[in-house]
N, C-alpha and C positions, 0 to 999 in steps of 0.2 A: 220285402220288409213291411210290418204290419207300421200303418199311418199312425195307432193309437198309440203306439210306441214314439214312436219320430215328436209326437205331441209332444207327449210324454216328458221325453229327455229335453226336447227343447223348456216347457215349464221349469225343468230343474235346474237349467242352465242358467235361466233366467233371475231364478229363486237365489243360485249360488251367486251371480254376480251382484244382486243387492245387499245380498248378506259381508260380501267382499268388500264393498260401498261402507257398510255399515261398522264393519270393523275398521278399517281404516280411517273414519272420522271419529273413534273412540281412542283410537293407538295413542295421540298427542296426551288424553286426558290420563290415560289409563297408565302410562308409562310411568310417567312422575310417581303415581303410588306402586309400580311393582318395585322399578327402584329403591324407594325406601323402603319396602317391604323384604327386598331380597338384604339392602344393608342390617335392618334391623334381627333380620335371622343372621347372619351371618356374625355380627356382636356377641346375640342369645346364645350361639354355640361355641362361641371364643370364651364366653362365659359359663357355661353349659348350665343353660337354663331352657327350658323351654320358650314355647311362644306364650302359651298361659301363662306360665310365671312371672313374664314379662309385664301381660296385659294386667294381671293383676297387682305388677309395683306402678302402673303407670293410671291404675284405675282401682283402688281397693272395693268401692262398691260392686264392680261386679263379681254375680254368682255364677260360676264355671265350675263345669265338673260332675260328678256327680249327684242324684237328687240325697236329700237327707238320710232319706230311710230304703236302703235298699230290700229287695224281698227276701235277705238273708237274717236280717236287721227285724224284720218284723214279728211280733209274735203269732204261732203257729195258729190256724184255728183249732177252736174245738172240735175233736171228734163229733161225728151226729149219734144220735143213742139208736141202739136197735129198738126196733117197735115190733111189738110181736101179737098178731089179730088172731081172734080165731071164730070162725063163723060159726053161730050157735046152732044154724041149721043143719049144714052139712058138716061139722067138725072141722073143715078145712082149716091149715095152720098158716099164717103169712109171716113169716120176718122178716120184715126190710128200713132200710136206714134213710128211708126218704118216703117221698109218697109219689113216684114216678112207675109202681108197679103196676104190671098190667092186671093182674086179677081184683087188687084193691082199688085201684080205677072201675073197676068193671062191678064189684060190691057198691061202692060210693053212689056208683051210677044207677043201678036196681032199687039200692035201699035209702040211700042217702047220704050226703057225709057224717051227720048226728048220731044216728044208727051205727053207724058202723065205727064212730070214735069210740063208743060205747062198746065193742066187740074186743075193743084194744086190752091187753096183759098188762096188769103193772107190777113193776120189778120194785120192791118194797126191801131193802139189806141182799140185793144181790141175788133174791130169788122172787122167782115170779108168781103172782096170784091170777088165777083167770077170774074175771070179771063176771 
């Protein structure tokens, strides 16, 4: 049998019987409120209330529950707008709805980002004018 083992277990042994230690000088304290804890549920549901319901006739200030505005609740964002670039050099067209593209990254970075705001299409009643 390997020694680091035998360690081992004896560590946990040791670990468990404090922990043993540890509850048992809690049980005296801890009793008294499961007690009333188990009475007080046991009322709740001769009542059929929950435990919430409870905490909240025995304490109105507190907030339980859920938060105000759930993400059902919220309003949606706005779509992002298509942005549509076209590079006067090579004609190349970009349309994209963010600015995370790799060719427009890669424009930005040769010429600029001013330069190439300046490449951008603007959509004026629905149709687009190149720039």
């Amino acid at each position: 049998m390997n020694i680091k083992k035998i360690a081992e277990y004896r560590e946990l042994q040791a670990k468990l019987e404090q922990m043993q230690k540890d509850r048992d000088q809690l049980a005296p304290e801890v009793s008294v409120a499961i007690q009333f804890l188990e009475k007080v549920e046991a009322e709740a549901k001769e009542l059929g209330l929950s435990l919430v319901e409870v905490a909240l006739y025995l304490a109105p200030e507190l907030k339980v529950g859920a938060p105000e505005k759930t993400a059902k609740q919220r309003k949606p964002h706005k779509p992002r707008e298509m942005k549509v670039y076209v590079n006067p050099n090579t004609q190349e067209r970009i349309e994209t709805k963010g600015g995370n593209h790799k060719l427009l990254k890669q424009w930005k970075a040769e010429h600029g980002g001013d330069v190439v705001e300046g490449w951008r299409e603007v959509d004026t009643e629905g149709e687009k004018e190149v720039a």
